[in-house]
C-alpha positions as CSV (number, residue, x, y, z in Angstrom):
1,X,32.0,66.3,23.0
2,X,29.7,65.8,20.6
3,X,32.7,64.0,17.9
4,X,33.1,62.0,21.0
5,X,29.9,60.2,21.3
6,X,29.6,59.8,17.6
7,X,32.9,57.6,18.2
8,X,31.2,55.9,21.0
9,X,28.3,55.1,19.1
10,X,29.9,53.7,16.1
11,X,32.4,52.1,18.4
12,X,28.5,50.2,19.5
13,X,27.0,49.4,16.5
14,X,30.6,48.1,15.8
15,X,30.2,45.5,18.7
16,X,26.8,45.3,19.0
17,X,26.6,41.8,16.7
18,X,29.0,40.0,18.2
19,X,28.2,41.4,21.7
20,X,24.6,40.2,21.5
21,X,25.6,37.0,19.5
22,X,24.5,34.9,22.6
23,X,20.9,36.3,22.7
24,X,20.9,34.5,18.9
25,X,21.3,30.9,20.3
26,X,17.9,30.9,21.4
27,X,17.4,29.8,18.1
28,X,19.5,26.5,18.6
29,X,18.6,23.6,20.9
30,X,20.0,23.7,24.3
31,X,22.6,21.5,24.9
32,X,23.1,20.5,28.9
33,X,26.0,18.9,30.8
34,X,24.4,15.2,30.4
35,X,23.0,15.5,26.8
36,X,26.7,16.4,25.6
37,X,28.5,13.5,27.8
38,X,26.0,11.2,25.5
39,X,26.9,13.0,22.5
40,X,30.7,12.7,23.0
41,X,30.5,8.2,24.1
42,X,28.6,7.8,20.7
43,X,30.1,10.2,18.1
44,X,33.6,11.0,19.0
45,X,35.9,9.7,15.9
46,X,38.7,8.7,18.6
47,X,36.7,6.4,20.7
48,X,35.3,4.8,17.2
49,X,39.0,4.1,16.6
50,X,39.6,2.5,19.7
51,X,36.6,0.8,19.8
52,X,38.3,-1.1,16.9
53,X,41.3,-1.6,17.7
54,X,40.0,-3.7,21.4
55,X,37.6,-5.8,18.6
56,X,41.2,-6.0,16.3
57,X,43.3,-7.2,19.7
58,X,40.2,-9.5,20.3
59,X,40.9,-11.3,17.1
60,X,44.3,-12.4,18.1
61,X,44.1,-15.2,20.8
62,X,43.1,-17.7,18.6
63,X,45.0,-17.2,16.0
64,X,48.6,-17.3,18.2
65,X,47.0,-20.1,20.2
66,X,46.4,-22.7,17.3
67,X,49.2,-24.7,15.9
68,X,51.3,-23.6,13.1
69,X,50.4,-24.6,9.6
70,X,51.5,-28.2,8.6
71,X,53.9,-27.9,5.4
72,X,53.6,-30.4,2.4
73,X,56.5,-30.7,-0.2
74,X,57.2,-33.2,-3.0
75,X,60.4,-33.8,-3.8
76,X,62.2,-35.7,-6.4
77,X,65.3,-38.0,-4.4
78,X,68.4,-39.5,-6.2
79,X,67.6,-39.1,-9.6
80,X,70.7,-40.2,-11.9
81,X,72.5,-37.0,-13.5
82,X,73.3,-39.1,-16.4
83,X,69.8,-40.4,-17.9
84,X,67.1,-38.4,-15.1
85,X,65.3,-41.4,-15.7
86,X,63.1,-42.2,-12.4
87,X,63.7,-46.5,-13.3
88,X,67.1,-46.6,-13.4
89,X,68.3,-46.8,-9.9
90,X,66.4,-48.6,-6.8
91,X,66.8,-45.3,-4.8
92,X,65.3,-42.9,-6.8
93,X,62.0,-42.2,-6.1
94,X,59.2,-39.7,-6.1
95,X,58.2,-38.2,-2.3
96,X,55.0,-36.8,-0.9
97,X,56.0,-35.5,2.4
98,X,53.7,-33.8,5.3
99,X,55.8,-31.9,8.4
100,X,54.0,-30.6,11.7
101,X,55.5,-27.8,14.1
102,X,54.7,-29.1,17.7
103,X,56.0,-26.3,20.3
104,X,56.8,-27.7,24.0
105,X,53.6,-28.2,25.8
106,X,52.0,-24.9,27.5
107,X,54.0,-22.7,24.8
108,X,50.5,-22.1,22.9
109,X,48.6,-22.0,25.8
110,X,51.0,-19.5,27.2
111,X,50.6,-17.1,24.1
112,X,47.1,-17.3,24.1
113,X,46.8,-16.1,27.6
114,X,49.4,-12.9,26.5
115,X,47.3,-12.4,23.9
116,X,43.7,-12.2,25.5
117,X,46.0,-9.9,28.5
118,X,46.9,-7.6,26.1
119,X,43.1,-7.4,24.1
120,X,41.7,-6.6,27.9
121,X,44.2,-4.1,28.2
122,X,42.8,-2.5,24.6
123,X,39.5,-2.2,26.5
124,X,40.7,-1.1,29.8
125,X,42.6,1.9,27.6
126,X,38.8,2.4,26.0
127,X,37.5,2.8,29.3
128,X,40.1,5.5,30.3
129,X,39.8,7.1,27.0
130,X,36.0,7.6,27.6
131,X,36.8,9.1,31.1
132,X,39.1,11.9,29.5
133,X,36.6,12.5,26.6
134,X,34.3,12.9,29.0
135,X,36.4,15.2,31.6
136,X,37.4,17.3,28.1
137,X,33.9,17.4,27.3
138,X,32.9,18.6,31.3
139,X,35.8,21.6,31.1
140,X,35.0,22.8,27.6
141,X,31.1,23.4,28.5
142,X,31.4,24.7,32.2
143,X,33.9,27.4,30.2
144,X,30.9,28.2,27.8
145,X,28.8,28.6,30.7
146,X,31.3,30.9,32.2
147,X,31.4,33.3,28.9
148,X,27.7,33.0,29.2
149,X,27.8,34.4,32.8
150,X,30.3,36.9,32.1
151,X,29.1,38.2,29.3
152,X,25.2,38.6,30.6
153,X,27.0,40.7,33.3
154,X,28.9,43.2,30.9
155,X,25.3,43.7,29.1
156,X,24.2,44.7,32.6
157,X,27.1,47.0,33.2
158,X,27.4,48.4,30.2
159,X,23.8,49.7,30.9
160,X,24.7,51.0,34.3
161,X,28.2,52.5,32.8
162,X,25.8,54.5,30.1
163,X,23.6,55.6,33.1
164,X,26.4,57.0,34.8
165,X,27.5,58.9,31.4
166,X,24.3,60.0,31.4
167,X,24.4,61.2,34.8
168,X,28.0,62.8,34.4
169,X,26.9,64.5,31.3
170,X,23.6,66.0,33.0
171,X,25.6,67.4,35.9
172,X,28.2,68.8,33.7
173,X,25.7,70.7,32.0
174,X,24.0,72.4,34.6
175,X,27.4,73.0,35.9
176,X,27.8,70.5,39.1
177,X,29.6,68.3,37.2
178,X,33.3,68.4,35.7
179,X,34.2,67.1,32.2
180,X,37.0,64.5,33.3
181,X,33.3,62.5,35.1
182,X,32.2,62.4,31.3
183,X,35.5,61.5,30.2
184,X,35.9,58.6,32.5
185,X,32.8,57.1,32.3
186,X,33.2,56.7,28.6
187,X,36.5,55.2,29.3
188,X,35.5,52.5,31.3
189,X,32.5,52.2,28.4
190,X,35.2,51.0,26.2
191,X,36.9,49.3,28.4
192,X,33.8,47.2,29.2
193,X,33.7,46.8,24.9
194,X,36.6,45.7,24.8
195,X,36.4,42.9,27.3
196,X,33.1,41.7,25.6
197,X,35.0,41.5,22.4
198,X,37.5,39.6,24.4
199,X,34.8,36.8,25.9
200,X,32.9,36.5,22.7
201,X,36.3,35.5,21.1
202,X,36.7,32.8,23.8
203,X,33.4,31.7,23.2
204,X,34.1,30.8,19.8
205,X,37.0,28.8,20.6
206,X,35.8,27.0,23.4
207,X,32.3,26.1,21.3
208,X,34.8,24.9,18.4
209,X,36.4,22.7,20.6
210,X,33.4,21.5,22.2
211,X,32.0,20.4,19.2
212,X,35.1,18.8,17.5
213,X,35.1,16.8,20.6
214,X,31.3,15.6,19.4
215,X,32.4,15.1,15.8
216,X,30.1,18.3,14.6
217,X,30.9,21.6,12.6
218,X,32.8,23.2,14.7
219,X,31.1,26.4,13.9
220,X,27.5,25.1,15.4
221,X,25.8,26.9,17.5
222,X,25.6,26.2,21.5
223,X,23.3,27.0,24.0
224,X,23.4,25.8,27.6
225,X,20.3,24.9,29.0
226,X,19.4,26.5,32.3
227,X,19.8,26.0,34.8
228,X,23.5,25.1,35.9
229,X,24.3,21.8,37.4
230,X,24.0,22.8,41.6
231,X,28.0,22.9,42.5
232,X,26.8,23.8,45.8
233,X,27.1,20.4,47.4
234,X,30.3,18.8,48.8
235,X,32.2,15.4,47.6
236,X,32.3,12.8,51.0
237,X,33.8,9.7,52.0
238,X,36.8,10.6,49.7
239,X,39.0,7.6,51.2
240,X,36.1,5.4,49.9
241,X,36.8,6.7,46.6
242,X,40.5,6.1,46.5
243,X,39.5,2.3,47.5
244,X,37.5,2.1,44.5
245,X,39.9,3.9,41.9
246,X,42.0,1.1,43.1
247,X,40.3,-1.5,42.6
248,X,38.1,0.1,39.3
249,X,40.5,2.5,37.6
250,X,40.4,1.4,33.9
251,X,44.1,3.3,34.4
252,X,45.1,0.8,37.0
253,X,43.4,-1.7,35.3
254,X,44.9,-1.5,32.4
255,X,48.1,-2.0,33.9
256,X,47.3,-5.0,36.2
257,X,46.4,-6.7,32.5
258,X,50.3,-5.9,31.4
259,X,51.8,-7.4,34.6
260,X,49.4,-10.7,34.1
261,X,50.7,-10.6,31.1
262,X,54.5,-10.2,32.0
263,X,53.9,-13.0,34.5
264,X,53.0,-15.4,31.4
265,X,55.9,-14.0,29.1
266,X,58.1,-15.2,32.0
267,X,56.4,-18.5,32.3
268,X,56.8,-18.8,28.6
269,X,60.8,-17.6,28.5
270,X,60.9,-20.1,31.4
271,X,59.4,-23.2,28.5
272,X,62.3,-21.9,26.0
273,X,64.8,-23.7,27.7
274,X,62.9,-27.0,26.4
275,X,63.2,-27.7,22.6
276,X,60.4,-27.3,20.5
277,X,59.6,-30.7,17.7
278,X,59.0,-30.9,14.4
279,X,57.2,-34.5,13.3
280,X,57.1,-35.4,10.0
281,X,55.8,-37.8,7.3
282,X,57.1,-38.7,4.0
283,X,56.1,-41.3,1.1
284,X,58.3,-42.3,-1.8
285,X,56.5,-43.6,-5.0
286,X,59.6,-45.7,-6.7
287,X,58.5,-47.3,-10.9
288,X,60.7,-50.0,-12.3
289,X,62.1,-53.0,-11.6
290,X,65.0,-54.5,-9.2
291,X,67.7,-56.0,-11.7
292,X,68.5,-58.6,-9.3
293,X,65.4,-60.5,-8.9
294,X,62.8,-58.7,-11.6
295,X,60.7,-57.8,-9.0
296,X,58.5,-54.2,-9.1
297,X,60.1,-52.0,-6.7
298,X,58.1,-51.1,-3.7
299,X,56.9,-48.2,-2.5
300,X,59.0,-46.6,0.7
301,X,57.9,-44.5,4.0
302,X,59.8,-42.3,6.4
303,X,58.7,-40.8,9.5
304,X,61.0,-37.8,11.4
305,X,61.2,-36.9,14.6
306,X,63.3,-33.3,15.0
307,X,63.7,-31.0,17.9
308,X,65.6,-27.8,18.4
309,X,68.9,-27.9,21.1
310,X,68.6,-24.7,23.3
311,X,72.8,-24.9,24.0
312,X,73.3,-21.5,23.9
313,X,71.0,-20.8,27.1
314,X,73.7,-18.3,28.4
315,X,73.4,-15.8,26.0
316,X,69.7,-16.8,24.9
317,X,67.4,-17.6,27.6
318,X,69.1,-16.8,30.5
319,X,68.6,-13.1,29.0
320,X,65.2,-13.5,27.9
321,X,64.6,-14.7,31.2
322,X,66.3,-11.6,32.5
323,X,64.4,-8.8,30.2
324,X,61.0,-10.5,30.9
325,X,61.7,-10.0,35.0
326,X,62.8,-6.6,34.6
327,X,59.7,-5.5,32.1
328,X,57.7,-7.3,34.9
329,X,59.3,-5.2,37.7
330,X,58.8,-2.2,35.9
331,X,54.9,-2.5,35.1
332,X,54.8,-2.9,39.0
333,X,56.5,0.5,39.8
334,X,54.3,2.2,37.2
335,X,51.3,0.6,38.6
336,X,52.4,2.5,42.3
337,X,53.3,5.3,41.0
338,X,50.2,5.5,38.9
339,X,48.0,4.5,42.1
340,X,50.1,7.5,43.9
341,X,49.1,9.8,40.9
342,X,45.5,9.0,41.0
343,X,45.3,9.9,44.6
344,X,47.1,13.0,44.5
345,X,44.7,13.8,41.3
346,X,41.7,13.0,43.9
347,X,43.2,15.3,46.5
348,X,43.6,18.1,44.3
349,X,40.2,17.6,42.7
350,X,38.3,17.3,45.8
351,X,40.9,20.6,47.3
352,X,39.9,22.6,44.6
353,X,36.1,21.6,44.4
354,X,36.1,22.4,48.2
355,X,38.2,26.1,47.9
356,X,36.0,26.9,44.6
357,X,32.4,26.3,46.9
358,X,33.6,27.7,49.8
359,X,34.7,30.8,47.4
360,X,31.4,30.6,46.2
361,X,29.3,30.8,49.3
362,X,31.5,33.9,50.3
363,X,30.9,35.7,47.2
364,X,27.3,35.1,47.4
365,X,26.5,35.3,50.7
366,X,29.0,38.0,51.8
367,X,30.8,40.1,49.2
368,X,28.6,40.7,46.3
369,X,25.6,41.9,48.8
370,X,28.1,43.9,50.5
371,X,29.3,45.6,47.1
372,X,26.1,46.0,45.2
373,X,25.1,48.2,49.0
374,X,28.1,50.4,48.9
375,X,27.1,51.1,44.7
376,X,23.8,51.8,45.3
377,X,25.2,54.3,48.5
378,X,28.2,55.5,46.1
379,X,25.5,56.7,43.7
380,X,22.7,58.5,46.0
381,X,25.8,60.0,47.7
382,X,27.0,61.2,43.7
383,X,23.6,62.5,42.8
384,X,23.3,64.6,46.0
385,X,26.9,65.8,45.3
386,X,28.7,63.8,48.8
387,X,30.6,61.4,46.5
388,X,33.0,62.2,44.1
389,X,32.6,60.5,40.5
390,X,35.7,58.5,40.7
391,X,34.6,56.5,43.2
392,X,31.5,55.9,42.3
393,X,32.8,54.4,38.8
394,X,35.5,52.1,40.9
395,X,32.4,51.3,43.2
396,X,30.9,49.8,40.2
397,X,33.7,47.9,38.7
398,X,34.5,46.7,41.6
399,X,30.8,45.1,42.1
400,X,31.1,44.1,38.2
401,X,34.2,41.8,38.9
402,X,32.9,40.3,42.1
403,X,30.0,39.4,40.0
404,X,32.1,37.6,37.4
405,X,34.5,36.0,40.3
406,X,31.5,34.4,41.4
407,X,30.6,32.7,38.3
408,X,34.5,31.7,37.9
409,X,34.5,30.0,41.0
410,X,31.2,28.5,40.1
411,X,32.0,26.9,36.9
412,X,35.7,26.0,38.4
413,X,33.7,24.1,41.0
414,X,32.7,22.4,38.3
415,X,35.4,21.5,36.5
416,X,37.2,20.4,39.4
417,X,34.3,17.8,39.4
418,X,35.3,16.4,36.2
419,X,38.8,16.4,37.3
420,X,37.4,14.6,40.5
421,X,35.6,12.0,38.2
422,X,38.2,10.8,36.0
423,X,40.5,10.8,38.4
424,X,38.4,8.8,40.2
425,X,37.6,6.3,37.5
426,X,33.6,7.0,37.4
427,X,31.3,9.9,38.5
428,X,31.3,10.5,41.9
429,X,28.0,11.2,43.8
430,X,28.0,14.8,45.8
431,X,26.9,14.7,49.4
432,X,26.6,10.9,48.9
433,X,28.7,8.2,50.6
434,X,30.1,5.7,48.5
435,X,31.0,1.7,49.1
């Protein structure tokens, strides 16, 4: 016995700084639900990136709506291979020449438009970038709060377990007791070691994740503040949410900007069957003299008119044409079935909020009362010898787990509320109706 309990207390003083590792954070600022939402919209690298690539997008409209560059050239015309000389011959001459691209009317218009489509569509996909951050951000702290739960409750069984070693141990040694009571007590001691080894381990990962989501060490310190967010309330008028993810969803949105913008690439495929002009300008600086009447040769000008000849329309336009109704077809489909998605995602959010608070109110109002009464009956009854050890011990883990469930159904109440709000598109009120 007594080589037993030696293990068992280095087996403590093993787990005993980890174990208690959350008493520590009192040393750290709290950190609740709302404080880290901020944190995440103004330090999270990823929503920096996006941030500038909607300002990059932004930058585009006027450049694809303004005409092309003119083009200037000089060019040397007709010069005599046999002297080079520019007096020679009446044609040669010396020419300064200016050319402008002029695409069919509406073309630049047209790309301008696609163009400031697409930059909304950069901030629509900002918007629904914040919404996941923000959802990621919800999950990773309701777990924390979870570990915290759980592991304040295997503090408070491990001192009950030790009790009821102590107990065992006294009754064995006056004789009323057997060994195997001792035995299994200090069994389910372990046990109860090892699952706090197993949370704190959790806790770590889910605080390292928390906090590379707000750009920080991830080995800084969290503490919750107290207390927890009321998950006690219910999510109404759930139709009245759907309307507004439909109408609001920066998913949805997002989309709608592609298909405006499809319309316009179709308008636009619609203009290439039209030629496109080129105008241009030239001036021809001729020196010498005209041999048949000695007079200095003038100066010559040439304007050019120039358009493209979309012949080839079958195999060019007609299947532009094509491609751009089919892209536009498509972004429709993925708008309903994205609309369909976000519904079902507000079903299941608002299913599993409901389930997780009705779990919730039966735990707390029904079966943890009921448990903690048979434990304190299972251990009068043990100490007066009418109940046998084994289940009192079972009697006690089974109140210990009911404790924990509740805590799990609490904290998945809340993080079927950040499901609920990004599904939605925005955070939905509880118990609050919603136009």
């Amino acid at each position: 016995m007594s080589l037993y309990k030696t293990a068992l207390f280095t087996t403590l003083l093993m787990i005993s700084p980890s174990l208690w590792a959350v008493n520590n954070l009192e040393e750290s600022p709290t950190l609740s639900l709302q404080q880290a939402e901020t944190m995440v919209l103004k330090q999270n690298p990823s929503l920096f990136a996006a941030e500038k690539h909607m300002q990059a997008l932004a930058m585009i409209p006027p450049q694809v709506g303004t005409l092309a560059d003119p083009t200037i050239s000089f060019k040397a015309l007709n010069l005599p291979v046999n002297s080079f000389s520019p007096t020679q011959e009446n044609m040669t001459q010396m020419q300064l020449a200016i050319s402008q691209k002029l695409p069919y009317p509406g073309k630049l218009n047209l790309k301008k438009a696609i163009a400031k489509d697409t930059a909304k569509v950069a901030i629509s996909n900002r918007d629904e970038l914040r919404l996941v951050l923000l959802r990621n951000v919800r999950i990773h702290w309701w777990n924390i709060a979870y570990l915290d739960k759980a592991l304040f409750i295997v503090r408070n069984n491990q001192h009950l377990l030790r009790n009821l070693v102590r107990i065992s141990e006294a009754k064995y040694k006056t004789g009323a007791g057997l060994q195997q009571d001792v035995l299994l007590a200090q069994l389910e001691l372990s046990k109860i070691l090892e699952q706090a080894f197993k949370l704190t381990s959790e806790r770590r990962v889910q605080v390292a994740q928390l906090n590379a989501l707000l750009n920080r060490d991830t080995d800084t310190s969290i503490q919750l503040a107290s207390p927890l967010p009321d998950m006690s309330r219910a999510v109404s008028q759930v139709e009245r949410l759907k309307k507004w993810a439909k109408k609001f969803h920066p998913k949805l949105q997002s989309l709608g900007h592609q298909i405006d913008a499809a319309d316009k690439r179709i308008d636009l495929a619609n203009k290439d069957y039209y030629p496109d002009f080129k105008v241009s300008a030239a001036y021809g600086f001729r020196q010498g003299t005209n041999p048949a009447n000695n007079q200095t040769r003038s100066d010559m000008a040439s304007v050019m008119l120039s358009m493209n000849l979309p012949i080839f329309t079958d195999s060019k336009q007609d299947k532009a044409l094509d491609q751009r109704h089919a892209e536009q077809a498509q972004l429709e489909f993925k708008w309903k079935n994205t609309l369909n998605q976000i519904n079902a995602d507000i079903d299941s959010a608002v299913s599993e909020l409901h389930t997780s608070q009705k779990q919730m109110q039966l735990f707390k109002l029904g079966i943890i009362p009921q448990s903690r009464q048979t434990t304190a009956s299972m251990l009068a009854g043990y100490q007066v010898n009418k109940v046998d050890f084994l289940n009192l011990v079972r009697a006690q883990l089974i109140e210990f787990n009911h404790d924990i469930q509740y805590w799990k159904h609490y904290t998945k109440a809340g993080q079927a509320y950040a499901k609920l709000a990004q599904a939605v598109g925005k955070k939905p009120s509880l118990g609050e109706n919603h136009e």
